[in-house]
C-alpha positions as a printed Julia matrix, in Angstrom:
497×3 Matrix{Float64}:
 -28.48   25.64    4.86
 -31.43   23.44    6.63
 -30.58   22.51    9.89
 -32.63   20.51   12.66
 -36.12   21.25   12.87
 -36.95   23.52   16.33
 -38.8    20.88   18.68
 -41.92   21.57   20.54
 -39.7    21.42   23.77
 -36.96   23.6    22.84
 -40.06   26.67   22.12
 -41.55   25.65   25.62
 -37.94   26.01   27.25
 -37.48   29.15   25.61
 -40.68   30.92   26.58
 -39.93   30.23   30.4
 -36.07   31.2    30.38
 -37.17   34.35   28.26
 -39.37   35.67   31.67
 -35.59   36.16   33.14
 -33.36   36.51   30.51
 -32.6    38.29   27.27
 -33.4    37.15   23.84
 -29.63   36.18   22.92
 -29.33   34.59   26.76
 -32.48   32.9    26.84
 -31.52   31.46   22.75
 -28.0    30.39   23.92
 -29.47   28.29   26.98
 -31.88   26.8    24.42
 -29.15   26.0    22.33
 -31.05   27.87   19.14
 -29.7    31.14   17.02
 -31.05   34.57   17.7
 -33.13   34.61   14.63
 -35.26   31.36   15.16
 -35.82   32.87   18.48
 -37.31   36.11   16.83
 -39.8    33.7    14.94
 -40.32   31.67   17.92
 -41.87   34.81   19.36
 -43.68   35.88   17.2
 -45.53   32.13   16.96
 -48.68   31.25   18.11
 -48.72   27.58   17.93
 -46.25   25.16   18.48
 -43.98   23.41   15.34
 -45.92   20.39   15.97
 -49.07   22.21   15.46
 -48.56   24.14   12.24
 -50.46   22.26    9.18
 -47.61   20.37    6.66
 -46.49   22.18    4.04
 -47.97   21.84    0.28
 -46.61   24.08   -1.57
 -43.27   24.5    -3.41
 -40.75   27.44   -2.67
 -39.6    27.15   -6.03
 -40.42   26.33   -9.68
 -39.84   22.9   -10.74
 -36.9    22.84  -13.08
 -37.48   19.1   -14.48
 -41.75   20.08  -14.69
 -40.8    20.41  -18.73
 -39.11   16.78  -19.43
 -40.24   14.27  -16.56
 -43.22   13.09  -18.12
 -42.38   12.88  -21.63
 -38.93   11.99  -21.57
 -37.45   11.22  -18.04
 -39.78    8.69  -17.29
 -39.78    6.89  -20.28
 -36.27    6.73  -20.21
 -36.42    4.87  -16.82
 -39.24    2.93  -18.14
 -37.1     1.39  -21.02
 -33.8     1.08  -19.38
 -34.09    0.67  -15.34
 -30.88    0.63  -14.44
 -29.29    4.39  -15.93
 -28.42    6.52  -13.86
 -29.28   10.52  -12.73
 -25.97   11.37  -14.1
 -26.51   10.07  -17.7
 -29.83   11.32  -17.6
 -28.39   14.57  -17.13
 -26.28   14.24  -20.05
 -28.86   12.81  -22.21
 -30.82   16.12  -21.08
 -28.17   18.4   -21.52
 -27.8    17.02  -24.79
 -31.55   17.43  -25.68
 -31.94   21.03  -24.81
 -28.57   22.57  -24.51
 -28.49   25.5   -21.87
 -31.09   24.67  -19.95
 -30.25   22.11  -17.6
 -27.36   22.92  -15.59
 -25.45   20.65  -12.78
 -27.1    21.92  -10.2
 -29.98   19.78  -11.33
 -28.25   16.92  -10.97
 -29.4    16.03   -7.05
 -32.94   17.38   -7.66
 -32.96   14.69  -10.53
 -31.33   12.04   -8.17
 -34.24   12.39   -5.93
 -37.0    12.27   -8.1
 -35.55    9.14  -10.03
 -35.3     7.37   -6.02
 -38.89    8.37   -5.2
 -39.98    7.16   -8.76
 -38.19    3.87   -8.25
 -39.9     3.3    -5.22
 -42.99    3.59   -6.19
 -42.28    2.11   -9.91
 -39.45    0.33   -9.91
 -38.48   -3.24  -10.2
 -38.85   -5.59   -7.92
 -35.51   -6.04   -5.57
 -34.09   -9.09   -4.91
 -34.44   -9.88   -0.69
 -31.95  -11.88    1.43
 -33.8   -14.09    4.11
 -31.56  -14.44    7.69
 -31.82  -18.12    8.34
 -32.04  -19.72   11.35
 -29.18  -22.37   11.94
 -30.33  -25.3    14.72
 -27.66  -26.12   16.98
 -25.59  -29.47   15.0
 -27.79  -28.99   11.29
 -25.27  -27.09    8.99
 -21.32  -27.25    8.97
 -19.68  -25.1     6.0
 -16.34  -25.11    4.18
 -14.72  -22.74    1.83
 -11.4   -21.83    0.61
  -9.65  -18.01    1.22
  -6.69  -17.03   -0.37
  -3.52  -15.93    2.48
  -0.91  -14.33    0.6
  -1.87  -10.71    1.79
  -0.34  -11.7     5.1
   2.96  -11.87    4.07
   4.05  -14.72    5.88
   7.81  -15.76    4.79
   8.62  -19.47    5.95
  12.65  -20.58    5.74
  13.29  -17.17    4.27
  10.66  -17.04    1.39
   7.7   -15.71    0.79
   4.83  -18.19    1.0
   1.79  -18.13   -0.77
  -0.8   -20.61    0.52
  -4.32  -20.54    1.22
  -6.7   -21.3     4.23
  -9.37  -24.14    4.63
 -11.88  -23.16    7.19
 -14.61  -25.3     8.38
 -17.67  -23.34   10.7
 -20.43  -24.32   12.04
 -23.38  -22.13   11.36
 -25.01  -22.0    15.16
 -22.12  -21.8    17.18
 -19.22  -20.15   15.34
 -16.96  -23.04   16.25
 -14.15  -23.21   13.61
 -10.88  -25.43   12.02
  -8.46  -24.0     9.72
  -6.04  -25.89    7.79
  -2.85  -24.42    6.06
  -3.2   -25.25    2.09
  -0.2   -25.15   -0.13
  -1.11  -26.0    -3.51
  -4.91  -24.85   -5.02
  -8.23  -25.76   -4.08
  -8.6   -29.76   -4.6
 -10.15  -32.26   -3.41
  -7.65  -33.73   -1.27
  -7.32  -30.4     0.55
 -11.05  -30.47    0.74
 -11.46  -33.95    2.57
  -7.88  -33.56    4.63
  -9.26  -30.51    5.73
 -13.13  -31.82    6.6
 -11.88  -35.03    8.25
  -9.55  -33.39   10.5
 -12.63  -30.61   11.75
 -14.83  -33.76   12.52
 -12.32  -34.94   13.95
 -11.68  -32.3    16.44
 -14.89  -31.55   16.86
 -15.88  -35.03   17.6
 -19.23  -35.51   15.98
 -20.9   -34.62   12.04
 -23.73  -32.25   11.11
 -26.6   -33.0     9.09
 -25.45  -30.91    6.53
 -22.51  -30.15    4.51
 -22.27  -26.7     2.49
 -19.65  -25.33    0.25
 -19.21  -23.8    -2.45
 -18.88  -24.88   -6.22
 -14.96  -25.35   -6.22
 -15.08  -25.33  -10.24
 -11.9   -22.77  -10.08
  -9.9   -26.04   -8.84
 -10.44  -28.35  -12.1
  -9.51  -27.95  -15.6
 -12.15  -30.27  -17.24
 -15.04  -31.7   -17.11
 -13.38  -35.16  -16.16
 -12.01  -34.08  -12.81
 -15.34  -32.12  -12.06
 -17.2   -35.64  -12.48
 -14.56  -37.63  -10.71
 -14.67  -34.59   -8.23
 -18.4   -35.05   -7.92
 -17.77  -38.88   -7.33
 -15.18  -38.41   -4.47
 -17.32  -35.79   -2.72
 -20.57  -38.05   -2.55
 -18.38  -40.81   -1.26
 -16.92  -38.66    1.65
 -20.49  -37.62    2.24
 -21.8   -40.91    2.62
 -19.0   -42.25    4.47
 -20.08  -39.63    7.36
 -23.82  -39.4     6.81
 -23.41  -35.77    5.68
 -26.39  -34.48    3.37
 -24.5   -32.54    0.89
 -24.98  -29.09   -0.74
 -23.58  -25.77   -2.23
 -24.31  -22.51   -3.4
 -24.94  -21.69   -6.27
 -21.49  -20.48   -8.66
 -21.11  -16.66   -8.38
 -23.75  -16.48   -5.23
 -21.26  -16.43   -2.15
 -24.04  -14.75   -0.13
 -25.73  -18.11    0.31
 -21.99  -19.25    1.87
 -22.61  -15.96    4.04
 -22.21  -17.86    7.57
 -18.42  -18.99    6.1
 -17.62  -16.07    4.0
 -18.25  -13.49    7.43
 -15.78  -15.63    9.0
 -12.77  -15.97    6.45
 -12.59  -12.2     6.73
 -12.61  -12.66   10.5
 -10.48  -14.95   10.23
  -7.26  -13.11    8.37
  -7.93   -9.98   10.48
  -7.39  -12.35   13.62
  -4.31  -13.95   11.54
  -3.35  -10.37   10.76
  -3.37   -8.8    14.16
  -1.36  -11.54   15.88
   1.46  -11.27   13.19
   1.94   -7.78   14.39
   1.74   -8.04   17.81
   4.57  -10.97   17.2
   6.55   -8.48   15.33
   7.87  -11.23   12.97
   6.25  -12.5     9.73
   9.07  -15.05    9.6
   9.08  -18.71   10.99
  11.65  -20.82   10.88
   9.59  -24.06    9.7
   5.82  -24.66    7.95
   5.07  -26.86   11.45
   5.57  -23.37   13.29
   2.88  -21.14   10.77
   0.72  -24.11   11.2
   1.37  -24.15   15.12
   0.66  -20.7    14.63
  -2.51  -20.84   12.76
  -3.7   -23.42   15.25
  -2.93  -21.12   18.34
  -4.9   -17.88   16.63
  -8.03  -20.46   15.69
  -8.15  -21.26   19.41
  -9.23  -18.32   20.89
 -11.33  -17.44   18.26
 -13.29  -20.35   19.37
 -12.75  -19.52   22.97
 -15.34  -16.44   22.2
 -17.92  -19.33   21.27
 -17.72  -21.6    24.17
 -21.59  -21.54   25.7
 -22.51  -22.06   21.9
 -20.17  -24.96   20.92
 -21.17  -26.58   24.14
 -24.67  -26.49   22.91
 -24.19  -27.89   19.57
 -21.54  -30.09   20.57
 -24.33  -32.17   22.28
 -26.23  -31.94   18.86
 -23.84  -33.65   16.63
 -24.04  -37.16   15.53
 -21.37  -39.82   16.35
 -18.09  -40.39   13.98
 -17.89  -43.57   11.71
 -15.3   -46.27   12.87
 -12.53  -44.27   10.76
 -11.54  -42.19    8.82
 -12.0   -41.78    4.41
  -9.03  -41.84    2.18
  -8.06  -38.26    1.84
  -5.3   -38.96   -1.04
  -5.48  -39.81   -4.38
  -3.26  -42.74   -5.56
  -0.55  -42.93   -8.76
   1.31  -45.19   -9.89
   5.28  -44.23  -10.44
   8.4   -46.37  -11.78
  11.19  -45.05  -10.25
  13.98  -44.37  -13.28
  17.73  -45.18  -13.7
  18.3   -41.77  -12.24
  16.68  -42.44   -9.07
  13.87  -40.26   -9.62
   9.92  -40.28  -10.21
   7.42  -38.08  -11.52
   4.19  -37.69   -9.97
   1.87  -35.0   -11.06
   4.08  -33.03  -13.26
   6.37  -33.08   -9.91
   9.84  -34.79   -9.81
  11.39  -36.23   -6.32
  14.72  -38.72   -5.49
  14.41  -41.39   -3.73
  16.99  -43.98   -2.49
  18.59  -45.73   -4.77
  17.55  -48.67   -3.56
  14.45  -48.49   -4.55
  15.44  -48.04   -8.66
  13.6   -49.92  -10.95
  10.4   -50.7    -8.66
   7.04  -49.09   -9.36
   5.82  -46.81   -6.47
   2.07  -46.71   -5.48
   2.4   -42.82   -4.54
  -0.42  -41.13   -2.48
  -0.91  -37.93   -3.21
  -2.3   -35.81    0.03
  -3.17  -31.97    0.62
   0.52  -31.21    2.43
   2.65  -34.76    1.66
   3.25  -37.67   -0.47
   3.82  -40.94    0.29
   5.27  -43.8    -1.54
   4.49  -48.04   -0.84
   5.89  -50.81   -1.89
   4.3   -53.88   -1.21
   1.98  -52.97    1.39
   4.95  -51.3     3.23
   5.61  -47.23    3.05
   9.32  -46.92    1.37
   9.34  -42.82    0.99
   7.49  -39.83    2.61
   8.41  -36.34    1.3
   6.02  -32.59    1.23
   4.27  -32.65   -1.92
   5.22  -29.95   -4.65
   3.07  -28.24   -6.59
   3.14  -26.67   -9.92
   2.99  -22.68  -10.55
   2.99  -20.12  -13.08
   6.85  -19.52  -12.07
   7.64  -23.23  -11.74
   5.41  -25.69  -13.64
   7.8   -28.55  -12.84
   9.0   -28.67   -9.47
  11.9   -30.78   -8.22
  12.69  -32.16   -4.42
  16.07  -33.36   -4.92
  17.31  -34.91   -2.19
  21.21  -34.78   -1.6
  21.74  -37.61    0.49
  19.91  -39.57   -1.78
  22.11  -39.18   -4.24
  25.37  -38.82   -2.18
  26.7   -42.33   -2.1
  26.46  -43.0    -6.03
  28.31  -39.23   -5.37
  31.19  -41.02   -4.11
  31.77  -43.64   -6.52
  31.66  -41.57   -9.35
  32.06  -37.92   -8.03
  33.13  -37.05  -11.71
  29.77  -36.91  -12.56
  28.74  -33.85  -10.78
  30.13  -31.01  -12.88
  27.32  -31.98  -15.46
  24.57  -33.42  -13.64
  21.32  -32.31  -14.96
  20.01  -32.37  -11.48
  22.88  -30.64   -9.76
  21.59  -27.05   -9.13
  18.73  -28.52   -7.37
  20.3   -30.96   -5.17
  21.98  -28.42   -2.98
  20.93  -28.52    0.66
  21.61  -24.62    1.26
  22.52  -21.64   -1.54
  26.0   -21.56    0.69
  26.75  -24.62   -1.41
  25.75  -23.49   -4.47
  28.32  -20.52   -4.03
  31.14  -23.14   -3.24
  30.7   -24.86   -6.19
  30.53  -21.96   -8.73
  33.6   -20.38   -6.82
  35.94  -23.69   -6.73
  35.37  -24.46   -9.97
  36.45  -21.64  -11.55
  39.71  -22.38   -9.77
  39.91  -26.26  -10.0
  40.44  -28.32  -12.35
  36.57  -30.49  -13.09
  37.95  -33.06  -11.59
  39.21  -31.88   -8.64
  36.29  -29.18   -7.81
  34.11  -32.66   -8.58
  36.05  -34.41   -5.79
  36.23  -31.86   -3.35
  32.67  -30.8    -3.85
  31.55  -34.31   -2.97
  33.63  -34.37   -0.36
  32.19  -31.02    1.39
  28.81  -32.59    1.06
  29.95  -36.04    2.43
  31.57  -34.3     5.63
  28.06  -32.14    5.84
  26.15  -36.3     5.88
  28.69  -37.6     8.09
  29.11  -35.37   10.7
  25.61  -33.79   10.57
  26.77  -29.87   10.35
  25.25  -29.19    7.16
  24.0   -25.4     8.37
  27.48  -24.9    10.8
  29.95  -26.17    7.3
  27.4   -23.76    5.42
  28.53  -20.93    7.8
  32.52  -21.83    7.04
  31.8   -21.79    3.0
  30.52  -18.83    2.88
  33.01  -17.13    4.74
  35.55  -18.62    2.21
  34.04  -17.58   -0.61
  33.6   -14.04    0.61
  37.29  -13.86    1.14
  37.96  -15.96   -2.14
  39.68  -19.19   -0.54
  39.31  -22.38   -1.75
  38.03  -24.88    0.95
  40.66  -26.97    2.76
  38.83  -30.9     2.89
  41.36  -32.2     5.7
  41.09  -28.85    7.57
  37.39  -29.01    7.89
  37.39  -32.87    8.44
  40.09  -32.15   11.32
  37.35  -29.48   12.92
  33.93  -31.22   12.03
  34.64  -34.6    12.24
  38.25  -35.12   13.93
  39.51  -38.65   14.24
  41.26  -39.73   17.55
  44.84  -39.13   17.87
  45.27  -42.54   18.19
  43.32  -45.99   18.38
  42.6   -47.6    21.89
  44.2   -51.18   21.87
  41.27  -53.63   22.43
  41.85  -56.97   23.81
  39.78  -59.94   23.24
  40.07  -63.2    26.25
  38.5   -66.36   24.43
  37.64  -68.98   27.21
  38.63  -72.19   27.39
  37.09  -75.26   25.4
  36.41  -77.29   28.6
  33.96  -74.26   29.37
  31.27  -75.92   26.83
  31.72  -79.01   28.4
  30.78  -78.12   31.83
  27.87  -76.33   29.72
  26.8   -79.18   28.02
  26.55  -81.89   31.01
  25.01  -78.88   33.29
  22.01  -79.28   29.96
């Protein structure tokens, strides 16, 4: 098989050792074979110095077909390949072309290209002024396995970068890509970073809307943001993500960074979304600690900040029902029941909702968000409900909303175990009860800890027993006196006025 070519050095080397050594002594300190140093020997010029070669040391096994039909082939369709020009070959003229053609063919079709081929397409590096271009795009998380509260948690990353520096924001995303994530996430990087770019790039975001409606509305949203920061807007065109390159580099940077610090943590588990995002926050940091000389250089590039900041939410309208709920984007949450019968303005952000009633904020819950699994979510809060509870607590064995009212599974258990043994009635009361004594006392995680050891040994819960231990009354009331002082007090009040 070829090997490297025998330098002009390597012969000179070998002529000098081979005054005091042997052939295979003087070849091994060379570091050539025996045999090239039997040619070497019997050369008179150096490899440099013998004419190029312009011959062939075999017949031509494609000298038959190229011409006539190889080429034209290549002509008419471009983009085939050596191997099915093989098999169109072998086809042809069975026998005669065997597969050890198949790499002299792969050469001569790259050598043909290059001199006949197609034009290629060529990617220009661009040159990014310090404060001219910020970016933004969306990357999908779930790879890393995160599991928040003890479930798995499929979210998604917005990342902001500036081109010349590197300098970066990341936001945790937990429903798709819209445009409330989009301006939540934006507003918060200019934020931090404390000044705006000329230029705003992303990419097309179509994925994120259904219709054309919300891609015009979409379109109207994003030019207001713009303007309200000065930013000159643009984006890639849809399929190109090589002209998001600068942002694109960096998401995969970014999850291998994500990725790295999860296992040297040794836990893909937090207890709370606040600690992933405190998490996030922490990795993001000394990424941007590797970019310091360059942020500092662009930093003092970037235009000022408006007075504040854009709406980042988009705002419904909701009447709360007779059940003490309301639906906002195919979502349902509770909310006191004070607050039944009253229409809700309810602004939607990326991570939250909030609701207002006259000018004053009423409610503030995470916002849900539909999925192929669950395309109408429900946040139904418990002590919301817990006081209508206890006037009619009869009313919970068929309670539409009752499965998903339960503030731990622990409870679910309870209920599916006592009543089975109870009457409705009383597994209704006692139920109640449990849940009342969870409110009351606040030991909603340490009363889930006693049920479920209950259940496993198939005991019915004891009300006045766990009041006694969770919430236990003094033994008996301290006597309080009350001294009322004399009328002629106020008088002496009155003349001192």
């Amino acid at each position: 098989m070829p090997g490297k070519r025998i330098t002009d050095h390597q012969v000179t080397k070998y002529k000098t050792l081979r005054v005091n050594y042997n052939q295979e002594a003087a070849a091994a300190k060379t570091g050539i074979s025996v045999a090239s140093a039997r040619r070497i020997e019997s050369m008179a010029a150096l490899p440099s110095q013998r004419p190029p070669r312009n011959w062939r040391t075999r017949s031509d096994p494609l000298a038959d077909v190229w011409s006539g039909e190889v080429v034209p082939l290549l002509e008419a369709k471009p983009g085939l390949m050596a191997v099915t020009v093989l098999e169109e070959l072998q086809r042809r003229h069975p026998e005669q072309f065997g597969e050890s053609v198949l790499r002299t063919l792969q050469r001569r079709m790259r050598q043909w290209r290059a001199e006949h081929g197609e034009e290629r397409e060529l990617f220009f590096a661009q040159e990014h002024p310090p404060g001219r271009l910020g970016l933004s795009d969306f990357t999908v998380a779930d790879q890393l396995g995160v599991v928040i509260a003890g479930a798995s948690f499929p979210h998604r990353l917005y990342q902001f970068a500036f081109a010349h520096s590197g300098w970066r924001h990341v936001s945790v995303v937990l429903g798709g890509e819209s445009f409330q994530a989009l301006s939540s996430g934006l507003q918060a990087a200019l934020w931090m970073a404390g000044g705006v770019p000329e230029e705003h790039r992303t990419d097309s975001l179509s994925a994120a809307f259904n219709n054309l409606a919300e891609q015009e509305e979409l379109t109207r949203n994003y030019e207001a943001l713009c303007a309200h920061y000065g930013l000159r807007a643009s984006r890639n065109n849809p399929g190109e993500s090589h002209e998001n390159g600068s942002i694109e580099a960096r998401q995969g940077s970014l999850k291998l960074a994500l990725d790295q610090a999860l296992l040297l943590r040794g836990s893909r588990a937090f207890d709370a979304l606040a600690d992933y995002e405190q998490f996030v926050a922490e990795v993001v940091r000394r990424l941007n600690a590797r970019c310091a000389r360059g942020w500092e250089a662009e930093r003092a590039c970037l235009r000022p900040l408006p007075p504040r900041r854009a709406a980042d939410f988009e705002e419904v309208d909701a009447r709360v029902s007779k059940y003490g709920v309301f639906t906002a984007k195919s979502s349902m949450y509770s909310v006191p029941s004070r607050l039944v019968g009253h229409v809700l303005k309810v602004r939607l952000f990326s991570a939250h909702l909030e609701a207002w009633l006259g000018g004053v904020k009423v409610f503030e819950c995470e916002r849900l968000y539909s999925s192929t699994t669950d395309k109408y979510p429900r946040r139904i809060d418990w002590r919301h409900m817990l006081p209508a509870l206890k006037r009619k607590p009869g009313a919970f064995a068929r309670w539409v909303l009752r499965d998903a009212m339960f503030p731990r599974s622990e409870y679910a258990r309870t209920w599916a175990h006592i009543s089975d043994r109870l009457t409705e009635r009383q597994a209704c009361k006692l139920m109640v009860g449990l849940l009342d004594l969870a409110d009351r006392a606040n030991v909603v995680n340490e009363l889930a800890g006693v049920l479920h050891g209950l259940v496993e040994q198939g005991e019915v819960p004891d009300l006045d027993a766990l009041v006694d231990r969770f919430a236990p009354r003094p033994a008996c009331m301290p006597e309080v006196r009350v001294v009322l002082p004399a009328p002629i007090v106020y008088d002496a009040l009155l003349e001192a006025a």
